[in-house]
C-alpha positions in Angstrom: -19.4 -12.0 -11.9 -16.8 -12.3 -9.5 -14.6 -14.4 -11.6 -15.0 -12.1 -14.5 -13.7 -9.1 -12.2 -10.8 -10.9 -10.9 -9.6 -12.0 -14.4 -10.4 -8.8 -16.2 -8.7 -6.4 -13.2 -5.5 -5.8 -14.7 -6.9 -4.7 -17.7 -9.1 -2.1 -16.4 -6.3 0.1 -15.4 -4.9 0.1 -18.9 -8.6 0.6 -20.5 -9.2 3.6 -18.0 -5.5 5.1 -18.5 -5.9 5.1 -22.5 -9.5 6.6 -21.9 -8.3 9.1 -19.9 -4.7 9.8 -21.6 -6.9 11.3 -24.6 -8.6 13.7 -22.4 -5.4 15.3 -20.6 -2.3 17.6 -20.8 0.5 15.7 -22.6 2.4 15.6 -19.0 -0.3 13.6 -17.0 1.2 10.3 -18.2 4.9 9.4 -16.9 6.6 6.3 -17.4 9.8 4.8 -17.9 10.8 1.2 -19.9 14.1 -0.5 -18.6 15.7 -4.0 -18.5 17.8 -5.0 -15.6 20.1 -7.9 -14.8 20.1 -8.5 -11.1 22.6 -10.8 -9.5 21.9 -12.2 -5.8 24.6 -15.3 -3.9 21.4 -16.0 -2.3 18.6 -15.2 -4.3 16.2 -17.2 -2.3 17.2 -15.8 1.3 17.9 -19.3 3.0 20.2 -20.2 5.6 22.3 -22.4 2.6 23.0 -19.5 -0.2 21.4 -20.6 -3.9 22.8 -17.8 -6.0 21.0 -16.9 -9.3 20.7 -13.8 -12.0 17.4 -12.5 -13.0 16.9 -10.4 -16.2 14.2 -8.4 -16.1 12.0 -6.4 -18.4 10.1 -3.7 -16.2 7.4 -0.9 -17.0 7.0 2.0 -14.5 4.4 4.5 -14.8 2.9 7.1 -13.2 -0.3 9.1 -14.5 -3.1 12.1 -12.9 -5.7 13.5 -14.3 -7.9 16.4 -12.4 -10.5 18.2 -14.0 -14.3 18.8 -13.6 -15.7 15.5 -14.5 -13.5 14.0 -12.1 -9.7 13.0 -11.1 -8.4 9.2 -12.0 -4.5 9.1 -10.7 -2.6 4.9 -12.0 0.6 4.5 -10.6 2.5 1.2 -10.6 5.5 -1.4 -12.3 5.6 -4.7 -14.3 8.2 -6.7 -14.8 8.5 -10.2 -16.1 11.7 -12.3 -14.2 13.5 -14.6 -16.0 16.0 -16.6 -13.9 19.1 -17.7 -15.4 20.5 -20.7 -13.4 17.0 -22.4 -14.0 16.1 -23.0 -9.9 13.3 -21.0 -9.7 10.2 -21.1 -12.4 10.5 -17.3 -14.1 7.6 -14.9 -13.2 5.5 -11.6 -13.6 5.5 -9.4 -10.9 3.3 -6.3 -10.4 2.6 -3.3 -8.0 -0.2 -1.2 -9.4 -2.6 1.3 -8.0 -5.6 2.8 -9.2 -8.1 5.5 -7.6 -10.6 7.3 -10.0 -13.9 9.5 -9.2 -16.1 10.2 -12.6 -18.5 13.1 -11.8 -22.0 11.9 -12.9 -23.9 14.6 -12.0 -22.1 17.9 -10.4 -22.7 18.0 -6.4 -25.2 15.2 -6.6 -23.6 12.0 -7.9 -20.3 10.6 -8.6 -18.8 7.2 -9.1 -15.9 6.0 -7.6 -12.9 3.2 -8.4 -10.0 2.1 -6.4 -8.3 -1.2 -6.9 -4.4 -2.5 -6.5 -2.8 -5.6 -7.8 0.5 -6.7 -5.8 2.4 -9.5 -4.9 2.5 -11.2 -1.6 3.9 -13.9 0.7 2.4 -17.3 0.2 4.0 -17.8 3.8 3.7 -15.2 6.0 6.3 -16.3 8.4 9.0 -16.6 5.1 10.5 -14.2 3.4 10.3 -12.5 0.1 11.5 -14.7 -2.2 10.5 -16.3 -5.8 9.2 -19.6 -4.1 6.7 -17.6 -1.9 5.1 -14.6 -3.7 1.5 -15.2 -4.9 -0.9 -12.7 -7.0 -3.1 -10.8 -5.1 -5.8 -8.0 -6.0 -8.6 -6.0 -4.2 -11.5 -3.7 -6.5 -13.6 -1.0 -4.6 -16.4 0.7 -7.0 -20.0 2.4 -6.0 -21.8 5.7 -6.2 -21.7 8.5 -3.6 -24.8 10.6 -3.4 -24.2 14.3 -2.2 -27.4 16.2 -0.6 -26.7 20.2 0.5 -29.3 21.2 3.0 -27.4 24.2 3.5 -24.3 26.4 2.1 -22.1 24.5 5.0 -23.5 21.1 5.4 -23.2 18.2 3.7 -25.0 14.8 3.7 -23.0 11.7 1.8 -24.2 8.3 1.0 -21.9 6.0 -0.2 -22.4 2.6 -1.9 -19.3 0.3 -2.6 -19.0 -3.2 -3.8 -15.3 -5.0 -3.2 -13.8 -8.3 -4.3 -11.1 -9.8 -2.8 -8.7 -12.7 -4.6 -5.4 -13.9 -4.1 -3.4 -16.9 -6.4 -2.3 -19.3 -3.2 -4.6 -18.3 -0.2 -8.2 -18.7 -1.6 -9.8 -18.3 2.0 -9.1 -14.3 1.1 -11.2 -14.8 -1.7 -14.9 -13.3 -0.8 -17.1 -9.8 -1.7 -17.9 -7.2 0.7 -20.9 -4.5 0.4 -20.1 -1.9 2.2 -22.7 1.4 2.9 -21.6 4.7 4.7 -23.2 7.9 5.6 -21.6 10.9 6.4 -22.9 14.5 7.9 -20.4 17.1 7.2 -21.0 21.0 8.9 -18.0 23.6 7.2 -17.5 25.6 10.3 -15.4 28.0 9.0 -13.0 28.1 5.9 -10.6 26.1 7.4 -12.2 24.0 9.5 -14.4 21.3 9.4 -16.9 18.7 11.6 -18.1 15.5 10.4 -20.5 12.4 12.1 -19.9 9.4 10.4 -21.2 6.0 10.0 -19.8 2.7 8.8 -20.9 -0.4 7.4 -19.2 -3.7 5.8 -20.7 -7.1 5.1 -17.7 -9.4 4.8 -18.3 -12.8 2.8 -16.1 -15.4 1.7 -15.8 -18.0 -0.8 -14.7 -20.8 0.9 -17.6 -21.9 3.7 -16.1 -22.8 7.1 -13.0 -21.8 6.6 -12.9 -17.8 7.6 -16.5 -17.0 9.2 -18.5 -14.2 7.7 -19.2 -11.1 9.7 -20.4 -7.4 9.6 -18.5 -4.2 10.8 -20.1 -1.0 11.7 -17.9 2.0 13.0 -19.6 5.1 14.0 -17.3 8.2 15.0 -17.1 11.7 14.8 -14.2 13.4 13.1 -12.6 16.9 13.5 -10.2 18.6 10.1 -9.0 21.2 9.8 -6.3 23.0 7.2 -4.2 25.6 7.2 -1.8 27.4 5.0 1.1 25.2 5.7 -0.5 21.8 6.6 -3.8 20.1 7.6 -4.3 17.6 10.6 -7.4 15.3 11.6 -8.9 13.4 14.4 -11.7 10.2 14.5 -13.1 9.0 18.2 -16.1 7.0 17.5 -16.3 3.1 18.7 -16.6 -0.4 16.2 -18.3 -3.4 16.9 -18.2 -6.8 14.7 -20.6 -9.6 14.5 -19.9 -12.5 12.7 -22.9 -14.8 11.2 -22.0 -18.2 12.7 -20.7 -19.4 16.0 -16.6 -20.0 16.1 -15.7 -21.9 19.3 -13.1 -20.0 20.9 -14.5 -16.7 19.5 -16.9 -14.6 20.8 -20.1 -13.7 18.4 -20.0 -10.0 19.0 -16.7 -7.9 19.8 -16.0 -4.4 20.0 -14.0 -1.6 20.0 -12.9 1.6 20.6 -11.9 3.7 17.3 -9.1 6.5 17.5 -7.3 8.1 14.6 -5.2 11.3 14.5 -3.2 11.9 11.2 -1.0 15.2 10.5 0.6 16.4 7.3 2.9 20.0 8.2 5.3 21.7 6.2 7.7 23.1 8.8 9.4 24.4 6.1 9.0 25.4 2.5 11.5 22.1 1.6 10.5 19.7 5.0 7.4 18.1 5.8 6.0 16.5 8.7 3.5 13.6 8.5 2.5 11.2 11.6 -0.6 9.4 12.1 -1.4 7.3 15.6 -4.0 4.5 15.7 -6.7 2.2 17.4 -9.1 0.1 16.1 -10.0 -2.9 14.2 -7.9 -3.8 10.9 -7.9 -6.3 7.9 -5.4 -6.9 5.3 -7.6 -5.7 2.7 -7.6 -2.5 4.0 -3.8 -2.9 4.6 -3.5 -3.6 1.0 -5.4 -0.5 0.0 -3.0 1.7 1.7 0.1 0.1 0.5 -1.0 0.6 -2.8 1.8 2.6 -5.4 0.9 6.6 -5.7 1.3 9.1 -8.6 3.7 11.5 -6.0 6.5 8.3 -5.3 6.7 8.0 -8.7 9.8 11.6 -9.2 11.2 10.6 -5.9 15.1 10.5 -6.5 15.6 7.7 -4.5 12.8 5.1 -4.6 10.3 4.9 -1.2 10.9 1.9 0.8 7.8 0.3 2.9 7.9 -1.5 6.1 6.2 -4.8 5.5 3.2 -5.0 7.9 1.0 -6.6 6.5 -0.1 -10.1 6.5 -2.4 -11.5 4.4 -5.7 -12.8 6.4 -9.1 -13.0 6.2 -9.1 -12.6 9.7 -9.8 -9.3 11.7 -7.8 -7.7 13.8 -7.5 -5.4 16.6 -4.2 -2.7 15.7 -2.4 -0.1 17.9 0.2 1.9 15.8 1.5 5.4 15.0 3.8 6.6 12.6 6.3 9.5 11.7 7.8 10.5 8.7 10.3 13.5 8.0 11.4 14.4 4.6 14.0 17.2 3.1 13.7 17.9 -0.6 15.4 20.7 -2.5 17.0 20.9 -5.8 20.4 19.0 -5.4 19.2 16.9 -2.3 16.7 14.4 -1.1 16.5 13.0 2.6 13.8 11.1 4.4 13.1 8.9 7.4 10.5 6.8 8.0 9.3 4.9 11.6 6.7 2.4 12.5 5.2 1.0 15.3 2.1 -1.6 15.5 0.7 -4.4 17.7 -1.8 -6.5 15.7 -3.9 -8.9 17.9 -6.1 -11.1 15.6 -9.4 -12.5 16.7 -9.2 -16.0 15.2 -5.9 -16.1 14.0 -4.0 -16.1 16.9 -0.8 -17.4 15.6 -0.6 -14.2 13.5 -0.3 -12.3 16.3 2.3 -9.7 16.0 4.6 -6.3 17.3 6.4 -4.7 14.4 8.3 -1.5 15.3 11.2 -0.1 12.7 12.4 2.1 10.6 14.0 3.4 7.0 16.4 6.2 6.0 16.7 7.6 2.4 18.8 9.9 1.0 19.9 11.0 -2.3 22.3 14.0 -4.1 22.4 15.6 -7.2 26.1 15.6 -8.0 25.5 17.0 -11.0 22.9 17.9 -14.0 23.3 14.1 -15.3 24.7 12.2 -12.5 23.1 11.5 -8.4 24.4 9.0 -6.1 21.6 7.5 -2.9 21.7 5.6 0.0 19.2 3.9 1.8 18.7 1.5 5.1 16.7 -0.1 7.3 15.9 -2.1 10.0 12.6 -3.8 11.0 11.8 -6.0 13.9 8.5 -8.3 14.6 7.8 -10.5 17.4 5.6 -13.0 16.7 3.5 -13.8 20.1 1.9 -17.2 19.8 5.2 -18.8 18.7 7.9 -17.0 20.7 9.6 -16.0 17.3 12.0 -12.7 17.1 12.9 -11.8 13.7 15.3 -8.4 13.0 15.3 -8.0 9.2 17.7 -5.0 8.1 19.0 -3.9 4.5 21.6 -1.3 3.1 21.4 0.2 -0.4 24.0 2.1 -2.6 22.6 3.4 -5.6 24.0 5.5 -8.4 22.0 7.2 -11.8 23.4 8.5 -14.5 21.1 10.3 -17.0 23.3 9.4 -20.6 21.1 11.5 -22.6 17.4 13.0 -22.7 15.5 9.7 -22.9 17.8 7.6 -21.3 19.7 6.2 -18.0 21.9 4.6 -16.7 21.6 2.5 -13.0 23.3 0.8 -10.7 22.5 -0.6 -7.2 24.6 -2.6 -4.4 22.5 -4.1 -1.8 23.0 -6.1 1.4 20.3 -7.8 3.1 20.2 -10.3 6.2 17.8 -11.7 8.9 18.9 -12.4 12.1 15.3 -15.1 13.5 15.1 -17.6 17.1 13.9 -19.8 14.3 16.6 -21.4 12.5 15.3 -21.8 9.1 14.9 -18.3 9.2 18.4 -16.6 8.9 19.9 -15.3 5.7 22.5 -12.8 4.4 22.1 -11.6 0.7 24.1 -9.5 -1.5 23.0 -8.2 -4.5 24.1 -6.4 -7.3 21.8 -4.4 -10.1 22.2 -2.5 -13.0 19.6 -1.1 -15.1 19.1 0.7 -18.7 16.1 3.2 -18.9 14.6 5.1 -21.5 12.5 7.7 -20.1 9.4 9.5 -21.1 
């Protein structure tokens, strides 16, 4: 069964998108076709430059659906690289994510989905690169069960089974059950008290290698929403107890759980959003949140992602906030983005890690047909067990030109370079892009 998930992923996003394309307004489904020739003096971000030129086929699409039997949003590229100078073996590379509910039964039962294919270092320690990308994908599916005892409570119980599986790393492969239940009281219209408890039964495939454990989190949560945002708050307390004895690590560990996140429109064009963090944290659930969205799909200038996450088997325990600010109105675009997190691993102490940075974006609308963006970034991670400092940083110019109704015209200049105490590390990359579209 497990197999026959992982093979047969990809293809449920397209089965569920045509299903649910029939049933929706002609404007649910967005999606743009383009081929791109990509040239880079160091396409493979080593200290001795290999350059290359990639031409690349790519599908981007966004679709939503909302309605009474449910809400499915897919959101995502494809694109198939071929490189030119023959060093590096051409390749497919994909970032999809998908999130459905199907209403079974109307306030009693509903089924939910919520998956993501991506690529992802082979080497966590390297850098994104041809030679150390691997396919990696994560399915979450299971009923909810919805009981009213009253006009203003709520009782949830939630079922989910999830596969794990990635191409180079098979000690990620595993299945998890997972169980919740979850009390809400409506205290008013706007807001809203919860008690909630958490349960997840980690197994993996490969015996020995990454030990098998069980999660619980129990915690109470305050919401509330207002006319111009919404903001809420989780204080509970996780323990974890794995199945077998690890020498070096303990058979029970715990705890404390702390979560405040805040969406605010301080304007009618600017938004707030910040969220602080403590707790225990996996890659799979790192994965989950990374995953592409329907709403990143119009931005003017694409949304660029600190890379946090490494992928483990392995727990770990996380301290983090972030902040984001963005300015959107009809001729420009502006956004900042900043991250800070301490990841302390239970087992895998050599993946022990600080990653604090940040990313600017910006964009204008010079006119009807033509917009020129900008966008930079700097991120630095300090690597504890090793003594390793890395500083990555990149600067983007990007123009669009809209040549007619169903088509486009791109072009991108990029620098990127790493600055490392390891040697092997350090690289400077330029790259140039340009890119024909045509549009939906």
């Amino acid at each position: 069964m497990t197999t026959l998930l992982r093979n047969t992923l990809g293809v449920v996003g397209l089965v569920a998108a045509a299903g649910a394309q029939a049933q929706a307004a002609p404007d649910g489904l967005n999606w743009r076709l383009g081929l791109s020739v990509e040239h880079s003096d160091n396409m493979a971000r080593r200290p001795v430059a290999v350059s290359d030129t990639a031409i690349a086929p790519t599908l981007a699409f966004a679709y939503l659906m909302q309605g009474a039997r449910g809400e499915f949003e897919a959101a995502g590229s494809a694109s198939y690289r071929r490189y030119q100078q023959g060093r590096f073996d051409n390749e497919t590379l994909q970032q999809i994510g998908l999130t459905g509910r199907w209403v079974l039964a109307p306030e009693r039962l509903s089924w939910a989905l919520q998956s993501v294919i991506t690529d992802q270092p082979v080497n966590p320690f390297g850098v994104d690169a041809p030679d150390n990308r691997q396919r990696t994908q994560v399915l979450v599916t299971g009923p909810t069960l919805a009981v009213r005892p009253s006009t203003n409570v709520r009782l949830l119980g939630e079922l989910r089974f999830m596969d794990t599986g990635a191409e180079r790393t098979p000690e990620f492969d595993g299945q998890r059950a997972a169980a919740a239940a979850r009390l809400l009281y409506q205290r008013s219209p706007l807001t809203a008290l919860s008690a909630e408890f958490e349960s997840v039964d980690a197994q993996f495939d490969r015996a020995g290698v990454a030990p098998d454990y069980r999660r619980d989190n129990a915690f109470v949560r305050y919401a509330r929403m207002g006319a111009r945002g919404e903001w809420n708050a989780d204080l509970g307390y996780s323990q974890v107890r794995f199945d077998d004895v690890v020498a070096g690590l303990a058979r029970k560990q715990s705890s404390p759980l702390a979560r405040v996140r805040l969406a605010y429109a301080l304007t009618e064009i600017t938004r707030l959003e910040a969220d602080l963090q403590r707790g225990f944290g996996d890659s799979v659930q790192d994965l989950l949140d990374g995953a592409p969205r329907a709403a990143d799909y119009a931005l003017p200038i694409g949304r660029a992602m600190l890379s946090d996450s490494t992928l483990s088997p392995d727990l770990f325990e996380e301290t983090g906030a972030r902040v984001g600010l963005s300015h959107r109105s009809e001729a420009t675009y502006f956004r900042v983005d900043g991250r800070w997190r301490r990841q302390e691993y239970l087992r895998a102490t050599g993946l022990d890690q600080t990653i604090r940075g940040f990313v600017v974006s910006a964009n204008r609308q010079v006119r009807a047909t033509f917009s020129l963006g900008a966008q930079a970034g700097v991120e630095w991670r300090r690597f504890g067990a090793i003594e390793r400092r890395d500083r990555d940083s990149r600067i983007a110019l990007v123009a669009n030109w809209r040549t007619s109704r169903r088509t486009g015209l791109s072009f991108e200049l990029s620098h990127g370079e790493r600055s490392s105490t390891e040697a092997q590390q350090v690289f400077d990359d330029n790259r140039a892009l340009v890119t024909f579209n045509l549009v939906r």
